[in-house]
KOLROLO-644642 format. One line per 5 residues: number of its first residue (from 1); their letters; for each residue x, y, z of C-alpha. Coordinates in pm, 1 decimal. Each point is the difference from the previous one (the first is absolute). Layout:
N
NUM = a = X:Y:Z; ...;
END
This chain:
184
1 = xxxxx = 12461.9:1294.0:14134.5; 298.7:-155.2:233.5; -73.4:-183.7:308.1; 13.5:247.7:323.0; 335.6:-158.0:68.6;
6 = xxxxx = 155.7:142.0:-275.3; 197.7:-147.2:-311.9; 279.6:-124.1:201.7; -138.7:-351.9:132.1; -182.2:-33.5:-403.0;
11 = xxxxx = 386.0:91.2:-106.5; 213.9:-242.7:261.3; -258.4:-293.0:-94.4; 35.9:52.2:-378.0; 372.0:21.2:37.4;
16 = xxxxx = 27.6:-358.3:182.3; -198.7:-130.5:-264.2; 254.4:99.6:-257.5; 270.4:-217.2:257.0; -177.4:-238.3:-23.8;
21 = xxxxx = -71.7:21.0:-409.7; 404.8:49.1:18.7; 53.6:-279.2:196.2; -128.9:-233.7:-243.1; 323.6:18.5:-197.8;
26 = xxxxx = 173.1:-182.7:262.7; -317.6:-205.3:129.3; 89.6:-323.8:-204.7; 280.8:-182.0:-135.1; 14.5:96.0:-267.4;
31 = xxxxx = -168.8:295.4:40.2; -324.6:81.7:-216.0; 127.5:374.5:-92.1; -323.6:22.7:-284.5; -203.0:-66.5:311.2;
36 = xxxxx = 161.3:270.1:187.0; 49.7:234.8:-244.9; -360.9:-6.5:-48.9; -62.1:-21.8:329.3; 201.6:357.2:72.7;
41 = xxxxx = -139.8:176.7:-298.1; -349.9:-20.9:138.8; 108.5:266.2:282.8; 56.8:223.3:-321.4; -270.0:258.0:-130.8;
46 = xxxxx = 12.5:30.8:-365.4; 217.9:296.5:-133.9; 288.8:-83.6:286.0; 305.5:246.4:-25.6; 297.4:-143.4:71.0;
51 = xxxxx = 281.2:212.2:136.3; 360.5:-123.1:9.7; 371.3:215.6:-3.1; -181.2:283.4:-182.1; -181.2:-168.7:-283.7;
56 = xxxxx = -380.3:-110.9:47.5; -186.8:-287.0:-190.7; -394.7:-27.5:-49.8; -138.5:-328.3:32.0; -349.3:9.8:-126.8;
61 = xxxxx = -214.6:-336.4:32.2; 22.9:-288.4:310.2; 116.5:-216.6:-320.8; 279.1:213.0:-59.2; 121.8:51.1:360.9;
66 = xxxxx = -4.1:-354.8:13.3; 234.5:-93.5:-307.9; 214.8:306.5:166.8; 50.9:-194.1:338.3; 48.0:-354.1:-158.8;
71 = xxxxx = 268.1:137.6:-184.0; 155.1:177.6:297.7; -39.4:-321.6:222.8; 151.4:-238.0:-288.2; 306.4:273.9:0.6;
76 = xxxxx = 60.6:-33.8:332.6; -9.1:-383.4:38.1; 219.9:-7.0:-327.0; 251.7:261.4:153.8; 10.0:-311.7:278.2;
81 = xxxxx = -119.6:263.0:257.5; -316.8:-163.8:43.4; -359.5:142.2:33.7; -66.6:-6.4:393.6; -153.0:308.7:65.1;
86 = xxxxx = -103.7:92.8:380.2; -143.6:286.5:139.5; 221.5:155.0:336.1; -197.8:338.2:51.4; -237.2:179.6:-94.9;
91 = xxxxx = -103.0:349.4:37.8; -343.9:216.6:-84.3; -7.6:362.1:-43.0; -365.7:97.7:-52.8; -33.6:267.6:-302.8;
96 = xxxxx = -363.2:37.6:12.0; -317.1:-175.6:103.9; 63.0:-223.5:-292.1; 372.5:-27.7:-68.6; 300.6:-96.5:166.6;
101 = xxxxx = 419.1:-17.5:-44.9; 42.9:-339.9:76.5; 406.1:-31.8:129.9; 100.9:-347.0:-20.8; 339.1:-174.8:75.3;
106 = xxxxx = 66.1:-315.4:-223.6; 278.7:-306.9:37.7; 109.8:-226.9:-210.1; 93.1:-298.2:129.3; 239.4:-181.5:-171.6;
111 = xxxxx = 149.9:-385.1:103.3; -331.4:-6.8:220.3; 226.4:197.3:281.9; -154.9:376.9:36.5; 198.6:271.7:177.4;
116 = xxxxx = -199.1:-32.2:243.8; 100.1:-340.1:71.4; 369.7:100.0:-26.8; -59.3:300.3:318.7; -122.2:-283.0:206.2;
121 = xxxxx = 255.1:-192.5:-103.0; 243.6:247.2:95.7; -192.5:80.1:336.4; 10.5:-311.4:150.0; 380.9:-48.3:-116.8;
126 = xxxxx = -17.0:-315.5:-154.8; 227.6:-186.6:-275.1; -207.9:177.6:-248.5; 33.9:361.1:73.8; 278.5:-54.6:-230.3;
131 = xxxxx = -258.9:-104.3:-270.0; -156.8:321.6:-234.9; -302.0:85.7:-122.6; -2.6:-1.7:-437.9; -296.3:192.6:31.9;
136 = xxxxx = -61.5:345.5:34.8; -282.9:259.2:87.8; -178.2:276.8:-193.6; -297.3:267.6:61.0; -241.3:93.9:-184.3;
141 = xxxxx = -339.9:213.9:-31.0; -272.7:-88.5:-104.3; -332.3:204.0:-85.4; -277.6:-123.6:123.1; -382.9:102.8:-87.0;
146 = xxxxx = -287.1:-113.1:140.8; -379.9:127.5:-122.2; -287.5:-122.8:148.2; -327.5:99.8:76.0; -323.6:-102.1:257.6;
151 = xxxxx = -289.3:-226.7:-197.3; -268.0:-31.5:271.7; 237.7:-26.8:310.8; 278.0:-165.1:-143.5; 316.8:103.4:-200.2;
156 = xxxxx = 70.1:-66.2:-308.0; 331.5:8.2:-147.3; -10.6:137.5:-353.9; 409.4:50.9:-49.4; 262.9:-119.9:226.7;
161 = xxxxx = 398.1:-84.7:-140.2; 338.6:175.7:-64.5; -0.2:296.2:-217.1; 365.3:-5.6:-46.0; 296.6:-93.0:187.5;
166 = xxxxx = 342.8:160.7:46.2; 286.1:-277.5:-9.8; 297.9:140.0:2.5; 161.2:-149.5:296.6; -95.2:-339.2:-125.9;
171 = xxxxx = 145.6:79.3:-356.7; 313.0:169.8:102.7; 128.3:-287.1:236.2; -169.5:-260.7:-243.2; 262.5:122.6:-253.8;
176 = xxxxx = 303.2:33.3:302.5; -53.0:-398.7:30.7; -76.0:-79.5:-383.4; 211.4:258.8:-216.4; -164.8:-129.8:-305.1;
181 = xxxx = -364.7:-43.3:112.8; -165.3:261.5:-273.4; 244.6:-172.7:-299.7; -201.1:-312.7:-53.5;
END
C-alpha cells in the first residue's frame, strides 16, 4: 500500500537522502569516503543491477555495495577530480503504485567552483567569467521501489531503495575527463 499521494513525494524524499549520503564525500576535509560510501549504499536494495554503456553488474549485499562505492570514491579523489557530488535536478516518473524512474542530474564540482557558479559568474560580467568550471554534469536513473503496507492505521514500510541504476551518462563523460579511469 502507497500513500494516496502517490510514489512520487516517497521517491523525491528518498532521492535527497542519497544527496545528502553523496554529499558526505565532500562534507570534511579530508573527506570520510567509508562513511559515505556506506552512507549511499544504504539507499540500495539487495540484488542492485547496475547498468552502464551496455554491460550490467549485480551487487548483492549492503556490504558489498559499500566496498563498490569506497572504491569508486577513492578513484576519483586519486584521479585528483575529487569526490563532491551534488544533486541539480531531479525528476519522478511514477511506474506504478509502488515504483518509480527516478531522473536525476548530478555535478561534480571540482576546485570547489561548480558550473553553476561559473553562469553567474558570467551573468553578472565580472573578472571571473573568464574563470571555468573543471567539473562537469551527468544524468542518471534510478529505480526506485517502495512496499509498504497499513498495521492498525499506520504504514509500514517493508522495502524501500534502488533496484538498479542506469549510469551511462556519468560513465561516458567520467572516462572523456579521465581516459584511464577503468585501468587502475
Amino acid at each position: 500500500m502507497s500513500s494516496n499521494t502517490g510514489i512520487s513525494p516517497h521517491a523525491t524524499r528518498f532521492i535527497h537522502s542519497y544527496a545528502t549520503a553523496t554529499a558526505l564525500g565532500a562534507s570534511s576535509s579530508p573527506p570520510d569516503l567509508q562513511a559515505c560510501a556506506t552512507a549511499m549504499s544504504t539507499h540500495y536494495l539487495p540484488n542492485l543491477i547496475s547498468y552502464t554503456l551496455g554491460t550490467s553488474t549485480s551487487v548483492a549485499t549492503p556490504s558489498e555495495a559499500s566496498k563498490g562505492t569506497l572504491t569508486h570514491l577513492q578513484k576519483l579523489a586519486s584521479a585528483g577530480v575529487g569526490t563532491d557530488i551534488r544533486l541539480v535536478r531531479v525528476a519522478v516518473k511514477e511506474i506504478s503504485e509502488f515504483a518509480a524512474a527516478v531522473f536525476v542530474t548530478w555535478e561534480l564540482v571540482v576546485d570547489d567552483f561548480s558550473i553553476a557558479d561559473e553562469e553567474k559568474a558570467k551573468s553578472k560580467g565580472g573578472e571571473d567569467k573568464a574563470r571555468k568550471a573543471k567539473g562537469w554534469r551527468w544524468r542518471n536513473c534510478y529505480g526506485y521501489r517502495r512496499m509498504s503496507r497499513e498495521v492498525d492505521g499506520e504504514e509500514v514500510v517493508d522495502k524501500e531503495g534502488f533496484e538498479y541504476i542506469v549510469s551511462d551518462e556519468e560513465v561516458g563523460e567520467l572516462i572523456k575527463r579521465v581516459p584511464k579511469y577503468f585501468e587502475s
